[in-house]
GUKOL-924220 format. One line per 3 residues: number of its first residue (from 1); for each residue x, y, z of N, C-alpha, C, O. Coordinates in steps of 0.1 Angstrom, whole numbers, plus 2048, in hexadecimal, padded with zeros to 3 digits. Example, Ala and Ser with C-alpha at 12.3 -4.5 7.8 and 13.67 -1.06 7.14 Angstrom:
BEGIN
1	884 7C7 84E 87B 7D3 84E 884 7DF 84E 88E 7DF 855 ~ 880 7EA 847 889 7F5 847 881 800 84F 886 80B 850
***
This chain:
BEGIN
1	10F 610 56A 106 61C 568 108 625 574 10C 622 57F ~ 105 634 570 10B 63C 57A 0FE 638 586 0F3 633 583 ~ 100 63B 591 0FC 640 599 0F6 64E 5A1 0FC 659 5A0
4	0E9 64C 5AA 0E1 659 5AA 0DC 658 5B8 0D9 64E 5BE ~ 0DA 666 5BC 0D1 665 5CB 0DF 662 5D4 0EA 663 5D0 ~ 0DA 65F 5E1 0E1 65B 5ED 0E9 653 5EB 0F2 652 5F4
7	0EA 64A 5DF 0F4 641 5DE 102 647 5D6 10C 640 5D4 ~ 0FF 653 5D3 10C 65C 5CE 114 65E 5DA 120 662 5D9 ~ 10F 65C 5E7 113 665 5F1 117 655 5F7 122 655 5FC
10	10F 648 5F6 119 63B 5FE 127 63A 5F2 132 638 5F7 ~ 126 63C 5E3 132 63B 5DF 13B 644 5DE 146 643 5D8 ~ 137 64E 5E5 141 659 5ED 149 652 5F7 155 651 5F5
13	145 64E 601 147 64B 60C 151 63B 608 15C 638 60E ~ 14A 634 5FE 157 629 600 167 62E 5F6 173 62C 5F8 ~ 161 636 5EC 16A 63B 5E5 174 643 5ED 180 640 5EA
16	172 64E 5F8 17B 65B 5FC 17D 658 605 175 650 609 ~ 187 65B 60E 18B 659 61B 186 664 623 182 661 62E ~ 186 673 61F 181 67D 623 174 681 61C 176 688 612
19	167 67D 61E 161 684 619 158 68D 61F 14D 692 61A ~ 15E 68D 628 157 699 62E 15D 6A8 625 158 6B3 623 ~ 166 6A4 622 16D 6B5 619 162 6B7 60C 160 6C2 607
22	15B 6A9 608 14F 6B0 5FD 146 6B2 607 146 6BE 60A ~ 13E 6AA 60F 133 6AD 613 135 6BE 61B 12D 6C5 616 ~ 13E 6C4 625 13E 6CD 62A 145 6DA 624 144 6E6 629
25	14E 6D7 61A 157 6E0 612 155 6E1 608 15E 6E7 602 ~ 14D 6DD 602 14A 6E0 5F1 144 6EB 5EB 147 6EF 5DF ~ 13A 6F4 5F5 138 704 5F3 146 70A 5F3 146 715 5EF
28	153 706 5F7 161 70C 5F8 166 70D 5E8 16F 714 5E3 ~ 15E 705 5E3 16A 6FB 5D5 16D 707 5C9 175 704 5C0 ~ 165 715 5C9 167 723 5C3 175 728 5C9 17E 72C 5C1
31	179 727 5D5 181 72F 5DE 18E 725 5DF 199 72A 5E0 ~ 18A 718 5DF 198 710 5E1 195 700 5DB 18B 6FA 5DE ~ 19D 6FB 5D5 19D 6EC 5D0 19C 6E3 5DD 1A2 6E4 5E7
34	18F 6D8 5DB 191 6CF 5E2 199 6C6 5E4 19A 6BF 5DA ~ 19F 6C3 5EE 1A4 6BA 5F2 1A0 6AD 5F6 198 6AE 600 ~ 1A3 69F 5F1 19D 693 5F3 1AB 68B 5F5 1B7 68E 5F3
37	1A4 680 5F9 1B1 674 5F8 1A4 664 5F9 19A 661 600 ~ 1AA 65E 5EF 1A4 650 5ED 1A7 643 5F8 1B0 640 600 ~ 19C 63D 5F5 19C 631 5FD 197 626 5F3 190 62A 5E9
40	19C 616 5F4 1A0 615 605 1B1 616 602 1B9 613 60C ~ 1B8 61A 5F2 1C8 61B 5F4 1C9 631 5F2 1C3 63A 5EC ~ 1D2 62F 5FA 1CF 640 5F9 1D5 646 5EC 1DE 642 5E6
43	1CF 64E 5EA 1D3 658 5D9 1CE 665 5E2 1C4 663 5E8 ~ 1D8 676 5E2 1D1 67F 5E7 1D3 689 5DB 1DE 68D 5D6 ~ 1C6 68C 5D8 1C6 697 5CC 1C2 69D 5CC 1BE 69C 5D8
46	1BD 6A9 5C6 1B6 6BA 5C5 1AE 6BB 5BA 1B1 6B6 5B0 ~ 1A0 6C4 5BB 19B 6C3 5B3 192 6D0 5B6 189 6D3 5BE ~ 19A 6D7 5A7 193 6E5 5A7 184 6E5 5A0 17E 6DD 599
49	180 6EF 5A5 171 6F8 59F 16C 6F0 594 161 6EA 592 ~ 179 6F3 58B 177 6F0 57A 173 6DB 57A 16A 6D4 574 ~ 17D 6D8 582 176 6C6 57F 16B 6C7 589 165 6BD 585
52	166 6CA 590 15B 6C5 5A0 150 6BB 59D 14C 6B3 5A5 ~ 14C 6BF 58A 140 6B4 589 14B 6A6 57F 144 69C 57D ~ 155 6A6 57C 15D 69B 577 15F 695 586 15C 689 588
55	163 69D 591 169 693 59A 159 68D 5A0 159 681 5A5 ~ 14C 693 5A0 140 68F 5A1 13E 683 597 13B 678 59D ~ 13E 684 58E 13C 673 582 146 66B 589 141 660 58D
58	150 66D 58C 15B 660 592 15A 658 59D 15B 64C 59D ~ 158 663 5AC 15B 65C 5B4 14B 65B 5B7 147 650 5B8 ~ 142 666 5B9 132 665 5BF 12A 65A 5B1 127 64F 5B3
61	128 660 5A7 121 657 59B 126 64D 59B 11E 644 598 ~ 135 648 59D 13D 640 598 138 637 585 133 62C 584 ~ 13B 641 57C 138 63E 571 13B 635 56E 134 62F 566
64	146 62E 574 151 623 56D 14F 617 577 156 60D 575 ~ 145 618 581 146 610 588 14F 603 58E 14E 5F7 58D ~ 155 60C 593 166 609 597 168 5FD 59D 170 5F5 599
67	15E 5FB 5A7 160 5ED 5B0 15F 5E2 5A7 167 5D9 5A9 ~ 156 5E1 59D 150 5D8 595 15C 5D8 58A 163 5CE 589 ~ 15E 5E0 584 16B 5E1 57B 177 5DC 580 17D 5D6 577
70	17C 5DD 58A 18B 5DD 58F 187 5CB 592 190 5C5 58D ~ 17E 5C4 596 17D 5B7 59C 17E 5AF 58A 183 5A4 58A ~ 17C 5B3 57F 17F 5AE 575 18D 5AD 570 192 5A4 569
73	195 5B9 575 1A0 5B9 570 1AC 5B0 57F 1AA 5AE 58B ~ 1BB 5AC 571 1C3 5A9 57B 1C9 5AE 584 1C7 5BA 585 ~ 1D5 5A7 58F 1D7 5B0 597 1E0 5BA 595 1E2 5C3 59C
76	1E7 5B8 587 1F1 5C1 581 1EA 5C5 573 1ED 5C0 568 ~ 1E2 5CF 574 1DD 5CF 569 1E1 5DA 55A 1E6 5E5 55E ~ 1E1 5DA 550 1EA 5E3 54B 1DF 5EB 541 1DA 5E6 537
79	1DD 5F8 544 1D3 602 543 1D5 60B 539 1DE 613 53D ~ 1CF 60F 527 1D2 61B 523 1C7 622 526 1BD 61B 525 ~ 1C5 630 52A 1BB 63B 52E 1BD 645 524 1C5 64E 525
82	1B2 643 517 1B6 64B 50C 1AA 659 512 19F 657 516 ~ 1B0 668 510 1A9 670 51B 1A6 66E 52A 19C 66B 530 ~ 1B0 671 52C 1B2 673 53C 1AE 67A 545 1AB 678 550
85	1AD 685 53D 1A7 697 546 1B0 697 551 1BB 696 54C ~ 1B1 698 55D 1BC 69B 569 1BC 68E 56C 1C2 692 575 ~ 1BC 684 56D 1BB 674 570 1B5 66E 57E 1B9 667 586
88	1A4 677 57B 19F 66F 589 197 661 583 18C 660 588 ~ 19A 659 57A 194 64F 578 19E 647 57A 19A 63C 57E ~ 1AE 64A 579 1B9 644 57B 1BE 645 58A 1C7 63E 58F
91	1B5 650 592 1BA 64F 59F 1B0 644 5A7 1B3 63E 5B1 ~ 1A6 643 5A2 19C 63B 5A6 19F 62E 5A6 19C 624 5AD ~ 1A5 62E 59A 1A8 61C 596 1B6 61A 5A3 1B7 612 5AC
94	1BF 623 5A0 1CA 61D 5A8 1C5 61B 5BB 1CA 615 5C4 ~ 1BB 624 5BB 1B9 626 5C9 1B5 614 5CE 1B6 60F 5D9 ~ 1AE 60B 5BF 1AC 603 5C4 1B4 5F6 5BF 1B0 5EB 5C4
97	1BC 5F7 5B9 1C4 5EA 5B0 1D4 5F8 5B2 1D7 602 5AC ~ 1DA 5F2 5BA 1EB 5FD 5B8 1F6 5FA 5B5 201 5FF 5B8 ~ 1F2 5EC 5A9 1FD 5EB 5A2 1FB 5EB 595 203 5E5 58D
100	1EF 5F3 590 1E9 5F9 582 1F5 5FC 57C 1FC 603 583 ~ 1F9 5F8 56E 200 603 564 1F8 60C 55A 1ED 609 556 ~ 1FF 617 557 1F1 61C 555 1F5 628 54C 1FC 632 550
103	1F1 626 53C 1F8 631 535 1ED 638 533 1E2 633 532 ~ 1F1 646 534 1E4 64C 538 1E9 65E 52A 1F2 666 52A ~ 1DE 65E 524 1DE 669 51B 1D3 672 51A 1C7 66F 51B
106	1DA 67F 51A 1D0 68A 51B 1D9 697 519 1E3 69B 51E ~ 1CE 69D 50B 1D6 6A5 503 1D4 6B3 509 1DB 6BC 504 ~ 1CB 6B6 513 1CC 6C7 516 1D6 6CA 521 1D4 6C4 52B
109	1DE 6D1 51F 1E9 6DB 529 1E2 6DA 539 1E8 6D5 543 ~ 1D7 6DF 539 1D3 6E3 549 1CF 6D9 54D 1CE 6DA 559 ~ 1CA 6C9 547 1C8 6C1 54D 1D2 6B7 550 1D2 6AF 559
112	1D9 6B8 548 1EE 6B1 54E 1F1 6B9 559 1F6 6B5 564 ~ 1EF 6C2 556 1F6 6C8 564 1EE 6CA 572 1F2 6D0 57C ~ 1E6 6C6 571 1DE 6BF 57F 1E0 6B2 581 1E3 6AD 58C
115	1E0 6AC 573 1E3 699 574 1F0 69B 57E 1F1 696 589 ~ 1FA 6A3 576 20B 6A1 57C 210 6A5 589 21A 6A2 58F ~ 1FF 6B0 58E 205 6B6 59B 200 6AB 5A6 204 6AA 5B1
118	1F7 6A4 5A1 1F3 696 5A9 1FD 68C 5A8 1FF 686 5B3 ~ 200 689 5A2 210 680 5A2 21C 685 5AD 222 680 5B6 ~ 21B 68F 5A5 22A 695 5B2 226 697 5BB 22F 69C 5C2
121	216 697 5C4 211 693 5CE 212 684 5D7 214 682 5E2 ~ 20E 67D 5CC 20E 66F 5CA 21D 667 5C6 21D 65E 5BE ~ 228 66A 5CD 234 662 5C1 234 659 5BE 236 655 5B3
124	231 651 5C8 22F 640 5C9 227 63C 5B9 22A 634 5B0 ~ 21B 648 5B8 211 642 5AA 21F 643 59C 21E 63C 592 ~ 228 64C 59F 22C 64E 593 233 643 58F 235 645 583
127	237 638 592 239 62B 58C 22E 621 588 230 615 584 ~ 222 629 589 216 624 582 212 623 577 20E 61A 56F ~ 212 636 579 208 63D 567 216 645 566 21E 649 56E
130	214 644 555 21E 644 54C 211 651 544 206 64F 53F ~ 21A 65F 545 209 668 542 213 674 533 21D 67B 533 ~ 20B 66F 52A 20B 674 51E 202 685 51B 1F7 686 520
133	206 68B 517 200 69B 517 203 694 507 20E 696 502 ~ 1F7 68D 4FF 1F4 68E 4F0 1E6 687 4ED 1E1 67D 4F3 ~ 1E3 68B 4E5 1D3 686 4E2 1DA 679 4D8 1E6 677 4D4
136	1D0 673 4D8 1CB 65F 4D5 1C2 663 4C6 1B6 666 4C6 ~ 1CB 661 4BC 1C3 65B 4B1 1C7 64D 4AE 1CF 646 4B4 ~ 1BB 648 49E 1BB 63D 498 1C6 63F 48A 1CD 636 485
139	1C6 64B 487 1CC 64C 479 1D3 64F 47D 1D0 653 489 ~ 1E2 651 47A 1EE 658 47E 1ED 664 47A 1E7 666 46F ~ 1F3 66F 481 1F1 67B 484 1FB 685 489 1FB 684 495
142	205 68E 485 20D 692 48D 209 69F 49B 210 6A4 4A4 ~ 1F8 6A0 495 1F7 6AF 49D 1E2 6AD 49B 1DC 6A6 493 ~ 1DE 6B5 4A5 1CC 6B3 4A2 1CC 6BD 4A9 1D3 6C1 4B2
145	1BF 6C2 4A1 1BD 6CE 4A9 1AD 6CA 4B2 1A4 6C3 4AD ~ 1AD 6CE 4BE 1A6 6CC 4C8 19F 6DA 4CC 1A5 6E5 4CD ~ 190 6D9 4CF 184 6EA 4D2 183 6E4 4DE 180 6D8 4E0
148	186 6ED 4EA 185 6EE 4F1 181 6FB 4F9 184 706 4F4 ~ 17B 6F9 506 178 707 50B 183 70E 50B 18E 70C 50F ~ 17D 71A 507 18B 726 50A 18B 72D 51B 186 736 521
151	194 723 51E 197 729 530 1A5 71F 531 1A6 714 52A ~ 1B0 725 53C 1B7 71C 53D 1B6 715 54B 1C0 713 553 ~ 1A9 712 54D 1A7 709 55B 1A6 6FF 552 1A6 6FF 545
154	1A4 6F2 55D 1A2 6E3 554 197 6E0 54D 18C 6DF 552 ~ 199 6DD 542 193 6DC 533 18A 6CE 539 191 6C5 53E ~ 17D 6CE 539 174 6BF 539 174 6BB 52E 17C 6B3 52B
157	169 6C2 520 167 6BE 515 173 6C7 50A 174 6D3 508 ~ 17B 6BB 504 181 6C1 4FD 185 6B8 4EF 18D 6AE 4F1 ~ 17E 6BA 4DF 17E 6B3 4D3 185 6B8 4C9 18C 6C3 4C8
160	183 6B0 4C1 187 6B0 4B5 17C 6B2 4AD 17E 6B1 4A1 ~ 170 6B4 4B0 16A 6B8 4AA 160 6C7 4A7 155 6C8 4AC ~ 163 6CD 4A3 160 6DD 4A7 151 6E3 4AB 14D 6EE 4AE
163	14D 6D8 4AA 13A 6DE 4AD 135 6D4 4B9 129 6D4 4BC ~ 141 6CB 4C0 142 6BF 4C9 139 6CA 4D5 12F 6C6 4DB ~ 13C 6D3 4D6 135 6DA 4E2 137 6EB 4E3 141 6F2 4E2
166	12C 6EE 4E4 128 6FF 4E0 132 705 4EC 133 712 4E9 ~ 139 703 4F5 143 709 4FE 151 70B 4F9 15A 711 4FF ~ 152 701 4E8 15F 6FC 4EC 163 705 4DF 164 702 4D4
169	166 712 4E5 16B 720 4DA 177 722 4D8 17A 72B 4D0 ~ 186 719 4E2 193 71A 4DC 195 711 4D1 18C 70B 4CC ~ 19E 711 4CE 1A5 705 4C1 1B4 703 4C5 1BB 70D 4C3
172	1BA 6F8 4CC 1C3 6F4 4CD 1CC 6EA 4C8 1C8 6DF 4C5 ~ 1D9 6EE 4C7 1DF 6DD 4BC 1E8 6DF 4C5 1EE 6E9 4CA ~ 1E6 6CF 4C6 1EC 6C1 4CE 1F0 6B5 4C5 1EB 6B1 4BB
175	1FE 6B0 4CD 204 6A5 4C6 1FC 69A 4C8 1F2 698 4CF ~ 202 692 4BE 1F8 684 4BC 1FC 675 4C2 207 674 4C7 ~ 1F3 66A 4C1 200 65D 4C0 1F3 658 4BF 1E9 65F 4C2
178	1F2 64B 4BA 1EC 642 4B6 1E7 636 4BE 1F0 630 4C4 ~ 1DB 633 4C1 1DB 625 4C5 1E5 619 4C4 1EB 612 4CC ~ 1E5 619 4B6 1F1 60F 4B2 1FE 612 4BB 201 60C 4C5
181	205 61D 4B4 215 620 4BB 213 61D 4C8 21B 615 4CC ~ 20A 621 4D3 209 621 4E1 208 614 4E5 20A 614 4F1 ~ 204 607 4E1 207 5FD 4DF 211 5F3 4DB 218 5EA 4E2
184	211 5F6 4CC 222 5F1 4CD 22D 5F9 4D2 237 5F2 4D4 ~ 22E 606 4D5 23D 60D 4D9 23E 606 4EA 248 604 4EF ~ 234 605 4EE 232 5FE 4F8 233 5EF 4FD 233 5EC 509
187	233 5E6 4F1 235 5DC 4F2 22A 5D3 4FA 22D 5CA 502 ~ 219 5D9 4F7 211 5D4 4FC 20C 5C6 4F6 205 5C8 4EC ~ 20D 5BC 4F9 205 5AE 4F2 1FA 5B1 4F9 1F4 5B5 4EF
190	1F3 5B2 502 1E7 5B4 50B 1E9 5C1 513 1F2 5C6 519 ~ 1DC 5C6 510 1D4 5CE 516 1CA 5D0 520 1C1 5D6 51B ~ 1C8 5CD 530 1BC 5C6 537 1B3 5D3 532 1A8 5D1 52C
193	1B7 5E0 535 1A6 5E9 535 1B1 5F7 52C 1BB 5FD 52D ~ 1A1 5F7 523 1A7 604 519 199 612 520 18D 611 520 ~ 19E 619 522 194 627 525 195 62F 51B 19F 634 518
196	188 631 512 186 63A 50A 17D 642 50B 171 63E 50A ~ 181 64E 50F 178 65F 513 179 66B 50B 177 676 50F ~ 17D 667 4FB 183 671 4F8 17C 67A 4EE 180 67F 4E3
199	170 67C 4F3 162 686 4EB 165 684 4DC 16D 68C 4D7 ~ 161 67A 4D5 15C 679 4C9 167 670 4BF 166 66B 4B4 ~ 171 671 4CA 17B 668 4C1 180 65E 4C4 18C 65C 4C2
202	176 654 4CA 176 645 4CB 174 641 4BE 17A 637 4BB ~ 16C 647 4B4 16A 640 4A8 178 63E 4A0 17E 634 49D ~ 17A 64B 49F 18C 648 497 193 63E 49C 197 634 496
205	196 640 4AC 19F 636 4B0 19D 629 4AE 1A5 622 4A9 ~ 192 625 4B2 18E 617 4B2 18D 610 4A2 191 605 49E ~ 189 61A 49B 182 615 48E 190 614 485 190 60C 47C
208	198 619 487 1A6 61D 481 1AF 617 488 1B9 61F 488 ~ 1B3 60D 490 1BB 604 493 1B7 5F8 491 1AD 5F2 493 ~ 1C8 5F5 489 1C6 5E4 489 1BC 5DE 490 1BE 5E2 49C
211	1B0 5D6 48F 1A7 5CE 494 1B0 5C3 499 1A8 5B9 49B ~ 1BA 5BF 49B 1C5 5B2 4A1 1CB 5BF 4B0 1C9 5BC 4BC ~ 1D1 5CA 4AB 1D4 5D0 4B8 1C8 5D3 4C0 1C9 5CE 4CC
214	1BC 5DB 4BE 1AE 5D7 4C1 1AC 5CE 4C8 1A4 5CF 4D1 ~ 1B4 5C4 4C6 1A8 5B4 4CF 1B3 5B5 4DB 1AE 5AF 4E5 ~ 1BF 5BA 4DD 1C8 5B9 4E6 1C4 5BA 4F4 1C8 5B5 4FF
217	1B9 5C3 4F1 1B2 5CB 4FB 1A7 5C7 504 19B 5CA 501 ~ 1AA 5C0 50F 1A2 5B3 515 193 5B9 519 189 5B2 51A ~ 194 5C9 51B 184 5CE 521 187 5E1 51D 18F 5E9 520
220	179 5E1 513 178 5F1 513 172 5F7 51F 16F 5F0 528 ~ 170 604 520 169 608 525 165 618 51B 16D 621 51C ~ 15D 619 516 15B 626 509 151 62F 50D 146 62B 50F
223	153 63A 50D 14B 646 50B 145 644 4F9 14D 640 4F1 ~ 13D 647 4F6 135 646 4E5 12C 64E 4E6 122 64C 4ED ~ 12F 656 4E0 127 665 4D9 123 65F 4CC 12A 659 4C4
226	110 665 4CB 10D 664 4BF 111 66E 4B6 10B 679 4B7 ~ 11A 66C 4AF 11A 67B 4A6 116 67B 496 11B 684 48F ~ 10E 671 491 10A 66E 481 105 663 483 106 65E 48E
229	0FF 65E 479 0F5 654 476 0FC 649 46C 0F6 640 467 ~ 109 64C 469 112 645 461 11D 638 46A 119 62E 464 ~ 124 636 470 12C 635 476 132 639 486 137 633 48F
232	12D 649 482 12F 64D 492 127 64E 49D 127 659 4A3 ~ 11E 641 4A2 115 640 4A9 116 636 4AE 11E 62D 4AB ~ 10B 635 4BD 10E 626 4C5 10A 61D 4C1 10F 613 4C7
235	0FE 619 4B1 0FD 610 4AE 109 609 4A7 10D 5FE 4AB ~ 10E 60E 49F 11A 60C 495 123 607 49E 126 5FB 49E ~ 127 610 4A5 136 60B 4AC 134 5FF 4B3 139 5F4 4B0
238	12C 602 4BC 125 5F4 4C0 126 5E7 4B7 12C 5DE 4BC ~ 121 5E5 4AC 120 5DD 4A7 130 5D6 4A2 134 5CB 4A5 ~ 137 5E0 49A 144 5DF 49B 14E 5DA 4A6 156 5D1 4A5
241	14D 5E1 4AE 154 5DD 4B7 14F 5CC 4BD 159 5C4 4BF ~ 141 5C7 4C0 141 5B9 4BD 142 5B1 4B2 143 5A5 4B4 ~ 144 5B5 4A4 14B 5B1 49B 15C 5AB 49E 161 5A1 49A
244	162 5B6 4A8 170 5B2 4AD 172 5A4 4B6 17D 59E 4B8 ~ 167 5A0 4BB 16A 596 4C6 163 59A 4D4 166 593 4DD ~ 15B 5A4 4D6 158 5A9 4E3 14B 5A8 4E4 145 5AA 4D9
247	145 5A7 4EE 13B 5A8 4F6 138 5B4 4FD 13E 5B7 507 ~ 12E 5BC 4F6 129 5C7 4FD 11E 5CA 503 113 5C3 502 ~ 11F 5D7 50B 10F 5DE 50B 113 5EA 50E 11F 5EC 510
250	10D 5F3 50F 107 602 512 0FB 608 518 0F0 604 515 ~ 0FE 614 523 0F3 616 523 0F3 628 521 0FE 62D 520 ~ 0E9 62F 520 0ED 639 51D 0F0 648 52A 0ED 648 536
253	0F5 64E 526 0FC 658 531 0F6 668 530 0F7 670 539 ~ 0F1 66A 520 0E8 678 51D 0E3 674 510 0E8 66B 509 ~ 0D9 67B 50E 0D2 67B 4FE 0DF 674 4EF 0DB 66B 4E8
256	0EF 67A 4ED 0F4 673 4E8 103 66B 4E7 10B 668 4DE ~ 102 66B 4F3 10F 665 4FF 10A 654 504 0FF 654 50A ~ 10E 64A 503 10D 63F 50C 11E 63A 50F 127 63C 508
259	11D 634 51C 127 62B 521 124 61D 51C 11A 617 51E ~ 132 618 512 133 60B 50F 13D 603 510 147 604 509 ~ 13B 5F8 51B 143 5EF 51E 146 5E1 510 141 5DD 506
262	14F 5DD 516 152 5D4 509 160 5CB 50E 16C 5CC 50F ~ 157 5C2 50F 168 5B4 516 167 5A7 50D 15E 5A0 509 ~ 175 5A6 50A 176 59B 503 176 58E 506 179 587 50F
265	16E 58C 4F9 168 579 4F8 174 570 4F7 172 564 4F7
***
C-alpha cells in the first residue's frame, strides 16, 4: 500500500542517493528536469515536469513497495513490465536486484524516449531491459488505437479506451504483440514478476491468454480499473484470476482503481 506523510520523505531517503535535489530543487522542475541517481545500486535518471507526480508514486509512495517485492523474487529474476511509461518502476527494481531481465513495453513515443535516454545514460542497464515501443494485448492485433493527452511531453494516462479519461483528446495507433507471442518468441517457461499498468487493458490481456501461459507467471502485480459491472471490474477479475492458481488481494488506490497482487500457489 502506498504510503503518506513523513514517511514518503524516509522512502525518499532510502530510495535516492541525492535527495536533497527533490527536497531543495523541485520548485526548479518547470525550468529544468530533475536530476536523481538511485541507491543502494546506482541508476542516474531525469525527470521532467510532465512525470514529477509518477516519479512521486515510485520512489516517495513507493506503490510497489519495492523492498518487500524484490525480497520475494530470485536473484536473477526475469521481468515483463506491460506499460512502462519512462521506466521508473524498472529503474527502481534494478537499483535493487542488478541482474533483473526485464522486457519492458510501452507504446507512447515520448515515453520511450526518456526510457532510452536513461539507458544510454545507464549502459551497463542495457543488458538488462529489452524495451519495446508497442502496446500489450490479449487478442492478436496488428495496430490499437490509444487516447491520449494531446501534448508531446510524456504521456501518464494513455488507453484504449476513449472515455478512459476526460484529458485524453489525441487518438494514436500503435503496433501491437500479445501476451502470448512475448512469451513464447521469448522462450519463457517461467516468469518471476509480470507488471501490469496498462489503464483498462489488463482485462483483455489476462482474460485472453492461454490460462497454461497465465500460470507461467510466478507473481502479478495489477493496476484494475473498474470499468463495468460485467467482467471489467475488481470483483470479476479477482475472482478469475484465483480460478488460475493464485492467491490474491487488493487494496484500493481511488474510487475506481485498486492495486492487485497475485503469487502463485
Amino acid at each position: 500500500m502506498a504510503v503518506a506523510g513523513i514517511s514518503r520523505y524516509l522512502r525518499l531517503w532510502r530510495h535516492i542517493a541525492n535527495p536533497t535535489e527533490y527536497v531543495f530543487r523541485r520548485g526548479d522542475r518547470r525550468k529544468r528536469n530533475l536530476v536523481f541517481t538511485t541507491r543502494p545500486l546506482p541508476v542516474h535518471f531525469q525527470v521532467p515536469d510532465s512525470l514529477y507526480q509518477v516519479f512521486k508514486e515510485i520512489f516517495m509512495a513507493d506503490v510497489y513497495e519495492i523492498d518487500t517485492l524484490v525480497r520475494d523474487l530470485p536473484i536473477k529474476p526475469v521481468v515483463i513490465d506491460v506499460g512502462a511509461n519512462a521506466g521508473f518502476f524498472d529503474i527502481q527494481l534494478l537499483s535493487k536486484i542488478g541482474e533483473a531481465t526485464i522486457y519492458a513495453y510501452e507504446p507512447m513515443p515520448a515515453n520511450v524516449r526518456t526510457f532510452r535516454q536513461t539507458l544510454e545514460q545507464n549502459a551497463a542497464l542495457q543488458q538488462n531491459v529489452r524495451l519495446f515501443q508497442m502496446a500489450v494485448t490479449g487478442k492478436p492485433l496488428d495496430k490499437l488505437d490509444l487516447y491520449a493527452e494531446a501534448e508531446e511531453n510524456n504521456q501518464v494516462v494513455a488507453s484504449a479506451f476513449a472515455g478512459f479519461n476526460g484529458n485524453n483528446t489525441q487518438k494514436i495507433t500503435v503496433p501491437c504483440i500479445t501476451l502470448t507471442d512475448i512469451i513464447r518468441s521469448n522462450g519463457l517457461e517461467s516468469v518471476d514478476l509480470l507488471k501490469l499498468d496498462c489503464e483498462g487493458s489488463e482485462y483483455d490481456i489476462i482474460y485472453n491468454t492461454d490460462p497454461a501461459l497465465v500460470r507461467r507467471v510466478q507473481k502479478m502485480v495489477v493496476e484494475v480499473h473498474d470499468l463495468d459491472k460485467d467482467q471489467n471490474n475488481i470483483t470479476t477479475f479477482d475472482t478469475y484470476v484465483r480460478s488460475l492458481g493464485y492467491d490474491t488481494t487488493y487494496t484500493p488506490i481511488n474510487s475506481f482503481c485498486y492495486a492487485l497482487e497475485a503469487v502463485r500457489r
